[in-house]
N, C-alpha and C positions, 0 to 999 in steps of 0.2 A: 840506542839500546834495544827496544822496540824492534828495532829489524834484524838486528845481529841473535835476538832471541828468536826470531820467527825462523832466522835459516840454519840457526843450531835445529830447533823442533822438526826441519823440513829435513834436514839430512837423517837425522835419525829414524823419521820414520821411511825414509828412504832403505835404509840400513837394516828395519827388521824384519823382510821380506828375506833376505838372505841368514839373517842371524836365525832366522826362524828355520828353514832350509840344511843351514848346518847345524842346527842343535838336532832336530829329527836324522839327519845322518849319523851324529855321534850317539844316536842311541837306538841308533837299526842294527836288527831286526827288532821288534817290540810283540808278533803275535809273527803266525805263519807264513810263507811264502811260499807263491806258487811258481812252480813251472811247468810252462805249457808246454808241450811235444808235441807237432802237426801229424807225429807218426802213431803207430799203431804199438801197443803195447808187445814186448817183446822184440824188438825191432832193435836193430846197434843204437839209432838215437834212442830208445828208452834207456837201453842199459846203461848209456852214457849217462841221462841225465839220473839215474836211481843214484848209481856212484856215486855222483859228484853232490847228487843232493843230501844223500846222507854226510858224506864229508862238512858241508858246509853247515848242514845242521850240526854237527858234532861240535865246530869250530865258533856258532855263533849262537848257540845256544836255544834257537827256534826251528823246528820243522820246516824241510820245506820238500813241499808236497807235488807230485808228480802229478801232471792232468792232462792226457791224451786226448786232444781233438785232430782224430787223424780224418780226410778224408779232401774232395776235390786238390790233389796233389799236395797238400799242405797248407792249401789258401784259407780253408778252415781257423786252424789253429793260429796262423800268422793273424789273421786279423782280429781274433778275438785279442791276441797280446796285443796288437798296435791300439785297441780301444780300449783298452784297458789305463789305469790311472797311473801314471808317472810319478811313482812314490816309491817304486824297488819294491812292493812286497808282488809285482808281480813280472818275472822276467821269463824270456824265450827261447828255445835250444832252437838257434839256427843251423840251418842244413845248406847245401849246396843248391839243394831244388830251389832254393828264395833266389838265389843268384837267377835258375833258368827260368823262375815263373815271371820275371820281370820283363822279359821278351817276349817267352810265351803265350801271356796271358793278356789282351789288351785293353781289357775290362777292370781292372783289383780296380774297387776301393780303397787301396792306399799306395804309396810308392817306400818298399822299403829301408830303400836305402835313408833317405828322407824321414821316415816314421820310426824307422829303431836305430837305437845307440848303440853301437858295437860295444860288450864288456870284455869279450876276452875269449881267443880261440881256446879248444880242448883236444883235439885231436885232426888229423888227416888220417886215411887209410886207401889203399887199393881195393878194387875190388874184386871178384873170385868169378873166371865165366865155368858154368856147372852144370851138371845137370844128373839127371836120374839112374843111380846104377845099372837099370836093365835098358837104358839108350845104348844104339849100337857105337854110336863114337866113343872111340877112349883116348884121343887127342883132338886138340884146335882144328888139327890136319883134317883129320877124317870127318870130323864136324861139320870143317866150312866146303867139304865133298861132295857129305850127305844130301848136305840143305842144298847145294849146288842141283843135285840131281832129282830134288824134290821140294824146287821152288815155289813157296808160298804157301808151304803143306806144316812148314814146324812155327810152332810158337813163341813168341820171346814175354816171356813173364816179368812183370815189374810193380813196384812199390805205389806207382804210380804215373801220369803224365806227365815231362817236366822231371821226376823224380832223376838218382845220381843210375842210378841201373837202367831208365827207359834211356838214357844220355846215352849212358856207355853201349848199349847195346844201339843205338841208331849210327854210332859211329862206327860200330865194327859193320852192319849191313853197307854203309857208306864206304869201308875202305877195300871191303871183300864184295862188294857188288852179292851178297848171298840175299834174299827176299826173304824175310822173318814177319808173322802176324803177333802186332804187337796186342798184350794181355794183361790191361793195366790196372789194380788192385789196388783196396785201401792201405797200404802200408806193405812191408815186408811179409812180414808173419802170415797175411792169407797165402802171400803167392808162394811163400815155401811150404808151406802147407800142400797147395796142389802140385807142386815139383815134388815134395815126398810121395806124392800120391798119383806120379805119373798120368797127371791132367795138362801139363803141358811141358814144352821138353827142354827149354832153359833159360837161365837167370843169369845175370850179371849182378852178382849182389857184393855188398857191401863185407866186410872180412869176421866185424864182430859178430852176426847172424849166421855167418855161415859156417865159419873156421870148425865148433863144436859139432857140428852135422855132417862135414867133410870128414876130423878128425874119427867119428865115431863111422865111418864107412855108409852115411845115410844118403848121402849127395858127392857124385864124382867131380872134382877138379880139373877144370882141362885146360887153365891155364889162370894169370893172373896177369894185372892190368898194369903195373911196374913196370919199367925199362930195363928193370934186371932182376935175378931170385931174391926172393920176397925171404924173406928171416923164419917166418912163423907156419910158412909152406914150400921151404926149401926144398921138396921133389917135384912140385908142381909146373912146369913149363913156364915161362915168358909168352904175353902173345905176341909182343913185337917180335918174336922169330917166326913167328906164322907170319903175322901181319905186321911187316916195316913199316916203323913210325907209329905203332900204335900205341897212344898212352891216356890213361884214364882214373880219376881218382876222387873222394867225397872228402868232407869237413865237416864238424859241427864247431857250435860254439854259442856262447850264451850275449844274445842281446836282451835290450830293458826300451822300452817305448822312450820315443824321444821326449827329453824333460825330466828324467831322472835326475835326479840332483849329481851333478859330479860326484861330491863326494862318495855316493853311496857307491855310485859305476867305482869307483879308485877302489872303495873298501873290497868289493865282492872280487875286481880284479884279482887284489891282490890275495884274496884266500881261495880263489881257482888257480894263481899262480903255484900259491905253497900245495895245495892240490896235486898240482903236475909236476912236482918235487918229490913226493912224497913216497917212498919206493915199492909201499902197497899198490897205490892206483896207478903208480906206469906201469908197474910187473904186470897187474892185470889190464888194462888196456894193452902191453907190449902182447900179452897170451892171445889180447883179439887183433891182435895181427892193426895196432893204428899206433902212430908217432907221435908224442906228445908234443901241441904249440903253445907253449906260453910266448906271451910278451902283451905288451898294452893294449889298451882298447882302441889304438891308433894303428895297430898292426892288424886286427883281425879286421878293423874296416877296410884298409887296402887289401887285402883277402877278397874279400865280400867284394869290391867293387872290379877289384881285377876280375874276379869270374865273371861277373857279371857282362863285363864286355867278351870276355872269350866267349861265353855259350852265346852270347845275342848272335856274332858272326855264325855259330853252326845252327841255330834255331832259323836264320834268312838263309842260308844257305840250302839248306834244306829244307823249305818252307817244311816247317812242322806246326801241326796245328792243335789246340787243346783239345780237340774233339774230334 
């Protein structure tokens, strides 16, 4: 009797580590959440994640709150989420650069794939190669001419090292043999900033940052990064006609430090899923020119893992170096 009592008492307290686990899931959120952003405010990842955080707050009844730590390519912000507590009040808007900074970079303190839990993609988009109304190219053509015949003299502007623009832009130097000085910024927002201000002379950017400033005649178009016309910049050129085979493209998506309780990853899943349902925020993410990914936190991790190998081969390839 005696023992049969001791491993009833032993199971159960085995038992409330987990009962405990899912009771704080069934009653998340309880105070605010954050999201981190390794980007710079203004940036297509902020706008994503402002969207989606207000959605989610609408839908779960807590705040959750946008916190930009842009800066060393995004290693910044990634790591303060991976140190951060495995509780869900604090998750990540992952970006493309975590896939490149993993080859990149030989140094992190953490290994991401490893340290966050995929919750669930939010978008893919092209990107936009652009530059300065009063530059003299007004196509890819004349572009990859210009710099041709004034190698090592133009700049290529970007969000940062590692980032989806200093990518996209080392592959086109790579398949057009053109010589570009790369110009790498904390985030978006400065480097469009000195492209507005004809400080240096182009960007491969992302669609949501740029599409309003193309639209609005501030930044020319000289082509985009898609295999075929883009929806949202249907006059804009294809560069694979310039440049065959050439293809290029970013993602975000929200992970949570490894150790989140399931549950909570399944819940937030599924209200970024109704999210990317919802005919408000695809019309506007469709406006920034990106393709709404739903599907499980099993899906955006083979995302994440697949890029991860694709850039490692062009990061040894090209020896590129963080610095």
């Amino acid at each position: 009797m005696r023992r049969r009592r001791f491993l009833q008492l032993a199971i159960g307290a085995a038992a409330l580590p987990a009962a405990s686990r899912l009771a704080r899931a069934q009653n998340f959120p309880t105070r605010p959440v954050r999201i981190i952003v390794a980007q710079a405010p203004g940036s297509g990842t902020d706008i994503a994640a402002r969207l989606m955080g207000q959605w989610l707050s609408e839908r779960l009844g807590q705040q959750f709150v946008v916190d930009n730590r842009p800066g060393a390519g995004g290693n910044i912000g990634t790591e303060a989420a991976v140190r951060s507590a495995p509780d869900g009040y604090t998750i990540f808007m992952a970006v493309s650069a975590n896939a490149v900074n993993a080859t990149l970079y030989t140094n992190l303190n953490f290994n991401f794939i490893r340290d966050m839990a995929p919750v669930g993609g939010i978008f893919v988009v092209p990107l936009v190669m652009e530059v300065n109304p009063s530059f003299p190219a007004k196509t890819a053509a004349e572009f990859i001419a210009y710099a041709k015949a004034n190698s090592g003299k133009l700049t290529l502007a970007s969000s940062g090292i590692g980032s989806a623009q200093h990518m996209a832009g080392e592959l086109f130097e790579f398949m057009t043999g053109v010589k570009l000085v790369h110009v790498p910024y904390r985030g978006s927002t400065p480097a469009l900033t000195d492209l507005l201000a004809g400080e240096v002379n182009v960007m491969f950017d992302v669609t949501p940052s740029s599409i309003p400033l193309i639209r609005a005649g501030k930044l020319r178009a000289l082509a985009v990064t898609t295999t075929t016309r883009f929806e949202a910049l249907p006059d804009v050129a294809v560069l694979a006609d310039f440049v065959p085979g050439y293809e290029a493209s970013a993602w975000l998506g929200f992970c949570a430090p490894t150790g989140t309780p399931k549950a909570i990853v399944d819940l937030l899943n599924r209200e970024v899923n109704a999210g990317l349902a919802d005919p408000g925020i695809k019309g506007r993410f469709a406006d920034l020119g990106a393709t709404v990914l739903p599907g499980s936190p099993e899906d955006f991790g083979k995302i994440i893992r697949d890029d991860t190998e694709k850039w490692a081969k062009v990061i040894k390839f090209a020896d590129i170096k963080p610095e």
